[in-house]
BALUM-57215 format. One record per residue (C-alpha): residue number from 1; x, y, z. Coordinates in steps of 0.1 Angstrom, whole numbers, plus 2048, in hexadecimal, padded with zeros to 3 digits. Example, Ala and Ser with C-alpha at 12.3 -4.5 7.8 and 13.67 -1.06 7.14 Angstrom:
<rs>
<r seq="1" c1="87B" c2="7D3" c3="84E"/>
<r seq="2" c1="889" c2="7F5" c3="847"/>
</rs>
This chain:
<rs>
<r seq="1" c1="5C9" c2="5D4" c3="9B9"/>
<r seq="2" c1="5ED" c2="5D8" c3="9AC"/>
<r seq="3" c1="5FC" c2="5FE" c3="9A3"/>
<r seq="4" c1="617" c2="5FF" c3="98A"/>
<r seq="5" c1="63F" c2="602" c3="991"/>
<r seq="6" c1="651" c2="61C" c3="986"/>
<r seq="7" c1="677" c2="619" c3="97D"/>
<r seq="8" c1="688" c2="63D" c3="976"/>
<r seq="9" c1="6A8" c2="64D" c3="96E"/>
<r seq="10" c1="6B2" c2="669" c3="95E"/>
<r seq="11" c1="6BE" c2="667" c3="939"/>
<r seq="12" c1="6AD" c2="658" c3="91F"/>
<r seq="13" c1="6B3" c2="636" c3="917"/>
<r seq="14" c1="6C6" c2="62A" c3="8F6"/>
<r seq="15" c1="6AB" c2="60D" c3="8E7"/>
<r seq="16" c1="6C6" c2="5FB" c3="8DF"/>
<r seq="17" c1="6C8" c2="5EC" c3="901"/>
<r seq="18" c1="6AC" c2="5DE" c3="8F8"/>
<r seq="19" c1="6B0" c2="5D1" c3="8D2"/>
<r seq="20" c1="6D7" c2="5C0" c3="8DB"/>
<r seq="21" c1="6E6" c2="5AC" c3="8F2"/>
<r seq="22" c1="709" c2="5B0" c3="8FF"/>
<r seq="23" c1="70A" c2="5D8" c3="903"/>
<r seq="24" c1="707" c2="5E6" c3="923"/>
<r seq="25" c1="716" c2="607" c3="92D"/>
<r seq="26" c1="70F" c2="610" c3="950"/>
<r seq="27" c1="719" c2="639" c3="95D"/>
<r seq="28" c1="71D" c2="631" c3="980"/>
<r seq="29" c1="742" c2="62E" c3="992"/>
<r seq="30" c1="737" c2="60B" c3="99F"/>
<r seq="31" c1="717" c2="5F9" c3="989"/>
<r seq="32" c1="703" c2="5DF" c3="998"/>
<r seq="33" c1="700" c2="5CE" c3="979"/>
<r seq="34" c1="718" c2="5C6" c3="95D"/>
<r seq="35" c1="70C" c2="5AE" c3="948"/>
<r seq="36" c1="6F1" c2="5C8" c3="932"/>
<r seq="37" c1="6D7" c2="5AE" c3="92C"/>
<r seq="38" c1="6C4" c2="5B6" c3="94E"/>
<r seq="39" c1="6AC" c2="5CA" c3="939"/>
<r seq="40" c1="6A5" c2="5B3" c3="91F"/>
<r seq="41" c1="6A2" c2="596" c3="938"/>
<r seq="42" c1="688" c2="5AC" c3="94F"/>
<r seq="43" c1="673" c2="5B1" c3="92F"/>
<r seq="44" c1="66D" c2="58B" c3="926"/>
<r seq="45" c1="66B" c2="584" c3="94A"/>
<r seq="46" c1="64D" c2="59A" c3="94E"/>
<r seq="47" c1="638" c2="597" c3="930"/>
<r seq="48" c1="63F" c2="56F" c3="934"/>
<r seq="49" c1="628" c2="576" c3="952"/>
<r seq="50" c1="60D" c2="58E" c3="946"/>
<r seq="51" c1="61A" c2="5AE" c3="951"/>
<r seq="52" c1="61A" c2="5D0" c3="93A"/>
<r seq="53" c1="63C" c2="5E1" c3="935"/>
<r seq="54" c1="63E" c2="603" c3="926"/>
<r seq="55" c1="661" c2="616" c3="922"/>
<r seq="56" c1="65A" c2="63D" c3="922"/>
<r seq="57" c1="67B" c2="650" c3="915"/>
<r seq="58" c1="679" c2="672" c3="910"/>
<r seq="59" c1="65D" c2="67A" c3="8FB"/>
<r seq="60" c1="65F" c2="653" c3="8ED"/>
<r seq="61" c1="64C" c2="637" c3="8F6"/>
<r seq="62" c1="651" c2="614" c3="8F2"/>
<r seq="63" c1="636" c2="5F7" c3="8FD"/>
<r seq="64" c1="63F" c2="5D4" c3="8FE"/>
<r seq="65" c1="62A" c2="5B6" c3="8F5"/>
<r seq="66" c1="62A" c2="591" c3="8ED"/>
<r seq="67" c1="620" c2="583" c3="8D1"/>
<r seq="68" c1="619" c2="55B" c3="8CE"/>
<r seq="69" c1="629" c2="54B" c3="8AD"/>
<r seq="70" c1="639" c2="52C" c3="8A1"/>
<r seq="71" c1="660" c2="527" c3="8A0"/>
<r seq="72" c1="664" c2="503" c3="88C"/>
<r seq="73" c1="644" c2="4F6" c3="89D"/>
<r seq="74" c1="64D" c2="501" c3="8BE"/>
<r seq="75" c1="632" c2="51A" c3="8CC"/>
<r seq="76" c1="648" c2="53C" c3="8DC"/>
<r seq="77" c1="63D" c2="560" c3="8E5"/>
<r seq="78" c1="64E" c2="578" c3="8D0"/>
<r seq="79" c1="655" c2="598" c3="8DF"/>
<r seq="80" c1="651" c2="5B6" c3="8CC"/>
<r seq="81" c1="656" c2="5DD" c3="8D8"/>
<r seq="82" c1="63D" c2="5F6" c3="8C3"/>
<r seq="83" c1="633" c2="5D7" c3="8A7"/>
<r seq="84" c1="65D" c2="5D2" c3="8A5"/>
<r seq="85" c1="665" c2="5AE" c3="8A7"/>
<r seq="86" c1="680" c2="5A8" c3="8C5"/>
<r seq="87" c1="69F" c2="593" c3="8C5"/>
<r seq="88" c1="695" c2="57F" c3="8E0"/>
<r seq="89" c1="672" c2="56E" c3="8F1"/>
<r seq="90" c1="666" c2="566" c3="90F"/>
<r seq="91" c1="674" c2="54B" c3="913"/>
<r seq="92" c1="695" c2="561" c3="91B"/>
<r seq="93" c1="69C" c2="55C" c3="93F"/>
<r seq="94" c1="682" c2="53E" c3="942"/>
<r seq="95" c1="690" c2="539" c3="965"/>
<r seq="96" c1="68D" c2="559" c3="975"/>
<r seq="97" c1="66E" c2="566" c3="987"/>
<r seq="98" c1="660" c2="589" c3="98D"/>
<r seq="99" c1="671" c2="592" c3="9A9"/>
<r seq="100" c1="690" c2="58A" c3="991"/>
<r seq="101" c1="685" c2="5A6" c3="978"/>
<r seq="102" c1="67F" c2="5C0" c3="990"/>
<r seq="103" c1="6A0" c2="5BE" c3="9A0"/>
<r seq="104" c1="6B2" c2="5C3" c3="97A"/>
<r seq="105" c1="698" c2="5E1" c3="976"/>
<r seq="106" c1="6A4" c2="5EE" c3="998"/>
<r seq="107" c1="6C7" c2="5EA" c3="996"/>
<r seq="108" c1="6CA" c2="5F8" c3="971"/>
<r seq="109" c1="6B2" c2="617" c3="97D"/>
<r seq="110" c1="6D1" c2="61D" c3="99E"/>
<r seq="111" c1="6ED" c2="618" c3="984"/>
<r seq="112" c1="6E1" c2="632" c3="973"/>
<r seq="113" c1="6DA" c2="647" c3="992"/>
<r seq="114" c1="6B5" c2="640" c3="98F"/>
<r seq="115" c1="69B" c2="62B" c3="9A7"/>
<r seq="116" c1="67E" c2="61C" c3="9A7"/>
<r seq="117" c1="657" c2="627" c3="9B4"/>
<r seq="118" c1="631" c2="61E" c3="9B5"/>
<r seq="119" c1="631" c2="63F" c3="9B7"/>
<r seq="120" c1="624" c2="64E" c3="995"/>
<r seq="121" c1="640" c2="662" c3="98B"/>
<r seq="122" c1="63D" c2="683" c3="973"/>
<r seq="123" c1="643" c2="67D" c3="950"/>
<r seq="124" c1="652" c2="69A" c3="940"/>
<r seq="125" c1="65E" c2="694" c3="919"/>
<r seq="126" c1="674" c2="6B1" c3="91C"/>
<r seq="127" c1="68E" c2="6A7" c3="93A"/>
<r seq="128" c1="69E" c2="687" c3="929"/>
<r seq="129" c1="68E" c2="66F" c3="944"/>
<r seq="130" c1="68A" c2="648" c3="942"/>
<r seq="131" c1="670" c2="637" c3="94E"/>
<r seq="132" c1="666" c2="615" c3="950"/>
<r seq="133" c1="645" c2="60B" c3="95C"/>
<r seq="134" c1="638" c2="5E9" c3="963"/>
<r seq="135" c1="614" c2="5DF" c3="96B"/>
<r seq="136" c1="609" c2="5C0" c3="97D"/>
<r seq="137" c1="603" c2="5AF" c3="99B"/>
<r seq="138" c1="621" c2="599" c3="99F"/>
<r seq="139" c1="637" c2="5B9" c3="99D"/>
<r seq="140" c1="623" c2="5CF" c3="9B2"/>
<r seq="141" c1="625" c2="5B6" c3="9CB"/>
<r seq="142" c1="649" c2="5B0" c3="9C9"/>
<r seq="143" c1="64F" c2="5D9" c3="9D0"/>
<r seq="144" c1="63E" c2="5D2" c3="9EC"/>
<r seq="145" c1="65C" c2="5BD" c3="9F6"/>
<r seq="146" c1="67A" c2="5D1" c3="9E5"/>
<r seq="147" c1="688" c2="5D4" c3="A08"/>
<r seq="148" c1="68D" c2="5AA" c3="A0A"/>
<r seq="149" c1="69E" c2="5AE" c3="9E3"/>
<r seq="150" c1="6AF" c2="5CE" c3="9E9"/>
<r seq="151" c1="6C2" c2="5D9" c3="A0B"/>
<r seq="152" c1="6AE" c2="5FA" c3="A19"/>
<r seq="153" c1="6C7" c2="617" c3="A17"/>
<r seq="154" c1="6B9" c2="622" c3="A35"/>
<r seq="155" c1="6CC" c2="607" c3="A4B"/>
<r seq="156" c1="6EF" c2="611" c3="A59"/>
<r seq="157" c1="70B" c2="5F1" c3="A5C"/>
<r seq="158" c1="718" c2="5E8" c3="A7A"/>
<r seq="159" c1="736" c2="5E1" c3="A6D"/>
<r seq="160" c1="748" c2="5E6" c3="A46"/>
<r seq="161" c1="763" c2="5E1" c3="A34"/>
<r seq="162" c1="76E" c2="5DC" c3="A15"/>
<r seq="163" c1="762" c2="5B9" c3="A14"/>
<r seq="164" c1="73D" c2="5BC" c3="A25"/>
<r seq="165" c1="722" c2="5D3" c3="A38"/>
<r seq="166" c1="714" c2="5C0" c3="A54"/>
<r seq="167" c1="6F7" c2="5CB" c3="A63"/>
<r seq="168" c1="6E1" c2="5C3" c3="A81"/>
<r seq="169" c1="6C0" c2="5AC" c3="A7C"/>
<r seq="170" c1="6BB" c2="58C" c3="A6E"/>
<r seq="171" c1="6B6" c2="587" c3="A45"/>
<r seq="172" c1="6AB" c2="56B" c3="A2F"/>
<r seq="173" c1="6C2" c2="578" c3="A12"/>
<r seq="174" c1="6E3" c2="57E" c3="A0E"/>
<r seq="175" c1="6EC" c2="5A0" c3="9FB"/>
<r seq="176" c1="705" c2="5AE" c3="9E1"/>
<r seq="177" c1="70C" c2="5CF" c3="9E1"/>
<r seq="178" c1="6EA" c2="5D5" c3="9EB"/>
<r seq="179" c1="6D7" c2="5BA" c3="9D5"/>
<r seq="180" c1="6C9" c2="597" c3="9E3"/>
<r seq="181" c1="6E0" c2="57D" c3="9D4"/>
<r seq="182" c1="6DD" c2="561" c3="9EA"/>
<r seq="183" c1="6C6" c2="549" c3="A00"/>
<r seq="184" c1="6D5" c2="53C" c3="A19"/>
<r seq="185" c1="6C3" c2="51C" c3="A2D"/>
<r seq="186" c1="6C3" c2="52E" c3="A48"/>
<r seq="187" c1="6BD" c2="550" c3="A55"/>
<r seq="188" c1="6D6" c2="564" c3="A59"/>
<r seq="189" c1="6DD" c2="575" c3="A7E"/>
<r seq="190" c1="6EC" c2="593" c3="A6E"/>
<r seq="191" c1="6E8" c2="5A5" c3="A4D"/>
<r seq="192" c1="700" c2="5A0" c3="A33"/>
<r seq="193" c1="705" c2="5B9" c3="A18"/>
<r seq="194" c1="728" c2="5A9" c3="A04"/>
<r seq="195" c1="73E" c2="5C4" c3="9F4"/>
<r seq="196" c1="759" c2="5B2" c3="9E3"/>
<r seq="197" c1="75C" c2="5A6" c3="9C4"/>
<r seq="198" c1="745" c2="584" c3="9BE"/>
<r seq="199" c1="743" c2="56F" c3="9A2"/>
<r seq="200" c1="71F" c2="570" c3="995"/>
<r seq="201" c1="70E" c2="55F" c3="97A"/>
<r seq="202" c1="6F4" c2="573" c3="963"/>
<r seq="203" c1="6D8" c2="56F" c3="979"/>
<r seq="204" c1="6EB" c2="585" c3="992"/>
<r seq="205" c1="6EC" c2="567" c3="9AD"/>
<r seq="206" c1="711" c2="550" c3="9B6"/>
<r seq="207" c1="718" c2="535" c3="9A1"/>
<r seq="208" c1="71A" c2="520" c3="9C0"/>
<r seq="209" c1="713" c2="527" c3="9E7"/>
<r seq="210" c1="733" c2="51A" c3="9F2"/>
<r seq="211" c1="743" c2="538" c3="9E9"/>
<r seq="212" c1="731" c2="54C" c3="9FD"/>
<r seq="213" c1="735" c2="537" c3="A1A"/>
<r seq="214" c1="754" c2="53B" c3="A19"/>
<r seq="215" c1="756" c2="55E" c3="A1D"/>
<r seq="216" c1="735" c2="560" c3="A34"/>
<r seq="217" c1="749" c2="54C" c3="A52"/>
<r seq="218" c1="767" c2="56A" c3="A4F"/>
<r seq="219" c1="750" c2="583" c3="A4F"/>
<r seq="220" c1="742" c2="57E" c3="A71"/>
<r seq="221" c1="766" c2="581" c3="A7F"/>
<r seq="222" c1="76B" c2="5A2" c3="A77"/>
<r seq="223" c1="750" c2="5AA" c3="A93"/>
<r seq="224" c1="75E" c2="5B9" c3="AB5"/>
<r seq="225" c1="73D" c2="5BA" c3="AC7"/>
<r seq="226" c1="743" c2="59C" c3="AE3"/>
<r seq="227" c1="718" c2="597" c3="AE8"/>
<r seq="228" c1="70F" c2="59D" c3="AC0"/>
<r seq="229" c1="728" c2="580" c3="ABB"/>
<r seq="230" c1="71F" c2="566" c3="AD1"/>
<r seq="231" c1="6F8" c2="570" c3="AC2"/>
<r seq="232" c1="701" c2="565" c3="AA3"/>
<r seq="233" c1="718" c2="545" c3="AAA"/>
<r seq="234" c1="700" c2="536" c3="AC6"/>
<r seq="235" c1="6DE" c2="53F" c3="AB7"/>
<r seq="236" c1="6D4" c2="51F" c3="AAD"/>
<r seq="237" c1="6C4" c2="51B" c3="A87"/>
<r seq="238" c1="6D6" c2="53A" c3="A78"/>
<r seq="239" c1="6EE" c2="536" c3="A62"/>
<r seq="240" c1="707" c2="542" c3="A74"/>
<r seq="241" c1="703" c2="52A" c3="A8C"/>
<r seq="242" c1="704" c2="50A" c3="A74"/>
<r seq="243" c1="71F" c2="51B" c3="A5B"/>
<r seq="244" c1="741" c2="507" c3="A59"/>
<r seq="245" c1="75C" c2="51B" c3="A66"/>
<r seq="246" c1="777" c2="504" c3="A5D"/>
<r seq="247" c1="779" c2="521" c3="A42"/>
<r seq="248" c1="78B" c2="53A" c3="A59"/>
<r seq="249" c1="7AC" c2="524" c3="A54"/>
<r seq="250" c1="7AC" c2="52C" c3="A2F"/>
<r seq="251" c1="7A1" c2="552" c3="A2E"/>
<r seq="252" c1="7B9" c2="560" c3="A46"/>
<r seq="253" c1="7D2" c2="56A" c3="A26"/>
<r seq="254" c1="7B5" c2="57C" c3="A19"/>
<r seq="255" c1="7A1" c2="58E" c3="A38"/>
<r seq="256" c1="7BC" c2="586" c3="A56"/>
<r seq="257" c1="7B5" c2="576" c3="A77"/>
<r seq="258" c1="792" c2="57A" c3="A85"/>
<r seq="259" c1="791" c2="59A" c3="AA0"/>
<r seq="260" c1="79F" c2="592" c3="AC2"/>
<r seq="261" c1="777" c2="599" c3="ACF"/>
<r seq="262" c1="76E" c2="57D" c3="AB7"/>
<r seq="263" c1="789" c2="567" c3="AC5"/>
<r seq="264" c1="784" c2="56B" c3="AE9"/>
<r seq="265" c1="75D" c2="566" c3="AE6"/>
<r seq="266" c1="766" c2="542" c3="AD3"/>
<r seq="267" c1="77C" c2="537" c3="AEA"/>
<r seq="268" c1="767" c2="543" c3="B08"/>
<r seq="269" c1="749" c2="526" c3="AFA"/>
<r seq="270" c1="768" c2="513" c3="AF3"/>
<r seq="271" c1="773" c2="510" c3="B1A"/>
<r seq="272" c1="749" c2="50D" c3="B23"/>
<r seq="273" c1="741" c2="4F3" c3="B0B"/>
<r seq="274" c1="727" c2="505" c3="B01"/>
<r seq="275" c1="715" c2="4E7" c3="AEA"/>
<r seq="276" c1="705" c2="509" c3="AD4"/>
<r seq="277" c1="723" c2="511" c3="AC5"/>
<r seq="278" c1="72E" c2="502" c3="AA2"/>
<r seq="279" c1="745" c2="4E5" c3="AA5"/>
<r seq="280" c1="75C" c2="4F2" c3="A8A"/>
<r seq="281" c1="761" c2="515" c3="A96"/>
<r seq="282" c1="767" c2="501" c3="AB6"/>
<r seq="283" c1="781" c2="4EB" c3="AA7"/>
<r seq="284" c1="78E" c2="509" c3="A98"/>
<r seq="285" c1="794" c2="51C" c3="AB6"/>
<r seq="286" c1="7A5" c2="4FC" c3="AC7"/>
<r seq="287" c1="7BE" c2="4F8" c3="AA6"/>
<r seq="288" c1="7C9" c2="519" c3="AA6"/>
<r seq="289" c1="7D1" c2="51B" c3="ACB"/>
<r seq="290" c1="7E1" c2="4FB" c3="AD0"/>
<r seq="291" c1="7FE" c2="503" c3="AB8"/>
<r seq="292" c1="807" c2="517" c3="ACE"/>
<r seq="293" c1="805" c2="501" c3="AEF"/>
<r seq="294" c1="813" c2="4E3" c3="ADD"/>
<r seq="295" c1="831" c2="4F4" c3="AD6"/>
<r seq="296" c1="838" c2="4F3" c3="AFA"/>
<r seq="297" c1="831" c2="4CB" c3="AFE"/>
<r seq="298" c1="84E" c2="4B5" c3="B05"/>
<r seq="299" c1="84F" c2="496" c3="AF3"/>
<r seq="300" c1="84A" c2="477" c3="B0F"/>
<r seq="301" c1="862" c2="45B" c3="B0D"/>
<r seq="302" c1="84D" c2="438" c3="B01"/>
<r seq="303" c1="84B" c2="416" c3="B10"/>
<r seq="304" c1="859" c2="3F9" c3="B02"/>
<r seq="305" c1="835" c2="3F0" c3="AFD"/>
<r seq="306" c1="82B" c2="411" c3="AF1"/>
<r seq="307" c1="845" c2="40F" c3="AD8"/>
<r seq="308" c1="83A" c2="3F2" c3="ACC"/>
<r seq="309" c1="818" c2="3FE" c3="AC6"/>
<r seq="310" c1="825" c2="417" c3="AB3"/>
<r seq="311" c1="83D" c2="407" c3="A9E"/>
<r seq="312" c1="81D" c2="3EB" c3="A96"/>
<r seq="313" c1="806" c2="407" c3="A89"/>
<r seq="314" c1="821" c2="41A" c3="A74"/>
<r seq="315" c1="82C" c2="3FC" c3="A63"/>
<r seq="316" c1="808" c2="3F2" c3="A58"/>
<r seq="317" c1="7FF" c2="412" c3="A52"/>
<r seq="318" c1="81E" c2="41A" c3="A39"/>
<r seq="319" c1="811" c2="3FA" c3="A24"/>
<r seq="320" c1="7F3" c2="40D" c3="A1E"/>
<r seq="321" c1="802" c2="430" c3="A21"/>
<r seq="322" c1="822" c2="437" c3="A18"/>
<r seq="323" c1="821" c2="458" c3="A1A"/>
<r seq="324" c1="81E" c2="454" c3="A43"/>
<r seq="325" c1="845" c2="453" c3="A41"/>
<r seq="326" c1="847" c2="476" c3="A37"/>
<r seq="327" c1="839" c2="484" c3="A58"/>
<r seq="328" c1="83F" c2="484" c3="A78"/>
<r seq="329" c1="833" c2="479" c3="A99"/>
<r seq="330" c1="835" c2="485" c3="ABD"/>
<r seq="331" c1="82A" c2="479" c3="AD9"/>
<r seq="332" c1="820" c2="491" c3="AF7"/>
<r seq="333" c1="80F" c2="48A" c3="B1D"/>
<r seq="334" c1="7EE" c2="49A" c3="B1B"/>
<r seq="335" c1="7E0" c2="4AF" c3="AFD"/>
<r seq="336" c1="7C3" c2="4BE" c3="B13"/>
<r seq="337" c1="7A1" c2="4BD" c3="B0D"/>
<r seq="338" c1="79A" c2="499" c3="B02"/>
<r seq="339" c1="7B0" c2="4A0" c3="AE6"/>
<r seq="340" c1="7C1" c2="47F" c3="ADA"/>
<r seq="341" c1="7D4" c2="48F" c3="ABF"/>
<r seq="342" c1="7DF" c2="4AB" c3="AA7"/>
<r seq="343" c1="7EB" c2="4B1" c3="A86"/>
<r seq="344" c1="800" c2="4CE" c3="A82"/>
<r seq="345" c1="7FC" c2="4D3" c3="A56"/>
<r seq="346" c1="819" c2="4EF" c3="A5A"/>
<r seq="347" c1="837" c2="4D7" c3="A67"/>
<r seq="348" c1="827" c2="4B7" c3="A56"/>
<r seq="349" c1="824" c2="4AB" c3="A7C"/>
<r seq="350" c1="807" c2="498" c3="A8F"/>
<r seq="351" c1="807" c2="49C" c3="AB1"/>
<r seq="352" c1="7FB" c2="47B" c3="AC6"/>
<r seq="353" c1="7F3" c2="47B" c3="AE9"/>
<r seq="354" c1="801" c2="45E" c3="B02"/>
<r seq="355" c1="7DA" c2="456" c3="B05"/>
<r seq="356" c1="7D4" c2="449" c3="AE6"/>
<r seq="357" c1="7E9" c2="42F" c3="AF2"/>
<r seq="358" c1="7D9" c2="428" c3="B0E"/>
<r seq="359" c1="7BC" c2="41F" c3="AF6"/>
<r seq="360" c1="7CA" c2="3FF" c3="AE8"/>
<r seq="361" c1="7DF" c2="3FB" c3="AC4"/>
<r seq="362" c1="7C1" c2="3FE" c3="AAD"/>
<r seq="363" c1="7B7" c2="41E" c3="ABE"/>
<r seq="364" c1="7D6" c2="430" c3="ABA"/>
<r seq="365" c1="7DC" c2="423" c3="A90"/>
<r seq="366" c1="7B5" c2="434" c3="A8B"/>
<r seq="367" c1="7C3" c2="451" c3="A9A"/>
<r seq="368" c1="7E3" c2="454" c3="A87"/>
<r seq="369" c1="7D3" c2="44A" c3="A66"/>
<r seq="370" c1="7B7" c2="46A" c3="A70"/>
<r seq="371" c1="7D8" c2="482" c3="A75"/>
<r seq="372" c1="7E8" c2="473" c3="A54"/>
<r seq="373" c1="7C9" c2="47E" c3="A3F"/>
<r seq="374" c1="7C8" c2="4A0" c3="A56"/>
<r seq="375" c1="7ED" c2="4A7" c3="A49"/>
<r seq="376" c1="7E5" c2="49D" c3="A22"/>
<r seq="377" c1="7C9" c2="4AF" c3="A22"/>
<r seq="378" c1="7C9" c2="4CD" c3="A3E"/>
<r seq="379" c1="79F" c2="4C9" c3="A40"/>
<r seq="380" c1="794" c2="4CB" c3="A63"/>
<r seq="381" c1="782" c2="4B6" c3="A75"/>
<r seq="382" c1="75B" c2="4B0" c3="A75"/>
<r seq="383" c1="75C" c2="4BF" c3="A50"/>
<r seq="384" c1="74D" c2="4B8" c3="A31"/>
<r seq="385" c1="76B" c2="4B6" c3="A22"/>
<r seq="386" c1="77D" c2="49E" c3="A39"/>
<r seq="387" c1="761" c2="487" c3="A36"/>
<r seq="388" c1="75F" c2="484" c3="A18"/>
<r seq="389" c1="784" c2="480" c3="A11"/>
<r seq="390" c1="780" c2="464" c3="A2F"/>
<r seq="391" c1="766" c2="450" c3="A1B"/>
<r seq="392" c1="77C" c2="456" c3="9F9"/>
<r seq="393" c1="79A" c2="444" c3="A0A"/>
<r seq="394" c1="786" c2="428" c3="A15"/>
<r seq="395" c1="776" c2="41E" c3="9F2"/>
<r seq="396" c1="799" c2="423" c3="9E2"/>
<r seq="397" c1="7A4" c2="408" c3="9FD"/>
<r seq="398" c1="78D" c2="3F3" c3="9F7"/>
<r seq="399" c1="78B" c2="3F7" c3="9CF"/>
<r seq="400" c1="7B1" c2="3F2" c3="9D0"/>
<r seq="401" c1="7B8" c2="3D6" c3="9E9"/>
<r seq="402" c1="794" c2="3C0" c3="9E9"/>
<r seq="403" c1="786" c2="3C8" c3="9C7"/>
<r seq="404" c1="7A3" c2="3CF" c3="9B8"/>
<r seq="405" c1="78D" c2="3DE" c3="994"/>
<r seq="406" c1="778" c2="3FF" c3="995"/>
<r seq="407" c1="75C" c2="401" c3="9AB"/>
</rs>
């Protein structure tokens, strides 16, 4: 058996919220919502699927219906409010499900310094109160849940700034500013609550979850707890785990280098190999420190035969490339770690180690065609990004020297 929701603030509302679109007028310092059709869109949402909505303000009441009728032979159910005919039908917000409508009740009832109950609340006509009360089973249940739709203001963050609250315990959402706007594949090690500004769409979710990758892989090196760290980047199956961190290279102008705890834990799996750790956030680790070593490299004086390799591969290549001519290339002992070579974006430099070399002529032109597209492009490697851009070069070869049309 389902009990109603109740969704209160004080003040009484102005019915034109609901009769027009494109007004919304919000007292708090810092509203949820901006976009003032979060009412209108809850309404259709609801009576789309057979719940009762009743709006009690002040000593004024106003039910809410649907009404079937014909729009140029199209079956649609008109809304009305008291036997007024609405602007709008249920087919307003077609998309959005129940759990959809109670989060615009919710966040317009905290804007106005209200909340929401099951809970019946007193209804006095005299004190200028606004209540909106829902019955059926769909949104009883989903109260049931507020805590997966709305982040509990009971929890304390484990770290904030101005950019994010972080909190301990796994989550299946994302938040924004305290409201789920995000599924992420993945569970999440830590609780995310984002503070800065996002661009949202209508339906209160991002336009596209890139963007919030992007931030989510900064976010976790703010940390300065050593063990909560290493949780979340070797705990296999969250998304920390499997996020790409080659993102940490473009946000440092906007949140700064990662803590020196995050840093020291990273480069601790770095040195154990620890295969749990995210090959990107390893890569990254390795680029940023081997600036600095490589700066200390000497240059190694080539073979005749050496030289000849090299001179072979760059004047192939520059058929192809041209652009190879506008970089340069060094030559160094050892690299470390398996590393065959390195492409420094900053001085337009790629970095080759004597070893590639020792791996035959063809060998060492793969490797400095790799570092060309590093420079021209400053993706990482084992990215999305850098593959594709790999696989773009290769049709444009082969739609421009085999082909020679459009593929």
């Amino acid at each position: 058996m389902s009990r109603p929701v109740y969704f209160y603030n004080e003040g009484e509302i102005d019915i034109r919220a609901v009769r027009m679109f494109g007004i919304s007028a919000k007292v708090g310092t810092n509203p949820i919502g901006y976009f003032g059709t979060g009412l209108k869109y809850a309404i259709a949402i609801l009576l789309r699927e057979n719940h009762k909505v009743t709006i009690h303000s002040g000593n004024k009441k106003y039910v809410f219906e649907k009404i079937k009728d014909q729009f140029r032979g199209k079956d649609f159910s008109f809304i009305k409010m008291n036997g007024e005919e609405l602007p709008f039908t249920t087919e307003l917000g077609k998309n959005w499900e129940v759990w959809q409508a109670f989060r615009e009740l919710h966040c317009n009832a905290k804007d106005e310094g209200g909340d929401s109950t099951q809970d019946i609340p007193y209804i006095d006509d005299t004190t200028g109160q606004t209540i909106i009360e829902v019955d059926g089973y769909e949104m009883s249940h989903t109260y049931g849940k507020k805590d997966e739709i709305i982040l509990s203001d009971r929890r304390s963050p484990i770290f904030e700034n101005k950019y994010v609250e972080i909190y301990e315990g796994s989550s299946d959402v994302i938040y924004y500013r305290g409201i789920k706007i995000f599924e992420p594949d993945n569970k999440t090690f830590f609780t995310y609550n984002v503070l800065e500004q996002l661009p949202l769409t209508e339906d209160r979710t991002l336009p596209a979850s890139n963007e919030l990758k992007r931030f989510m892989t900064s976010y976790l090196g703010f940390l300065s707890d050593k063990t909560l760290i290493k949780k979340a980047l070797t705990t296999e199956g969250c998304y920390e785990n499997e996020a790409d961190y080659d993102w940490l290279n473009y946000n440092r102008t906007m949140y700064g280098e990662p803590t020196e705890e995050f840093d020291q834990v990273v480069g601790e799996l770095h040195r154990k190999n620890c295969d749990k750790t995210p090959k990107t956030l390893l890569l990254w680790y390795k680029q940023k420190h081997q600036k600095e070593s490589i700066k200390h490299l000497v240059d190694v004086e080539l073979s005749e035969i050496q030289v000849k390799q090299l001179d072979k591969c760059k004047t192939i290549l520059e058929e192809v490339y041209p652009d190879l001519k506008k970089y340069t290339i060094r030559v160094v002992e050892d690299l470390g770690q398996r590393t065959m070579a390195y492409a420094n974006v900053e001085e337009n430099t790629m970095v080759i180690s004597l070893s590639s070399f020792r791996e035959g002529t063809k060998y060492l032109m793969s490797t400095i065609i790799e570092e060309l597209f590093h420079l021209r492009t400053g993706y990482n490697d084992l990215t999305r990004s850098f593959q594709t851009y790999i696989f773009d070069q290769l049709t444009n070869l082969i739609e421009e020297r085999i082909v020679r049309e459009p593929i």
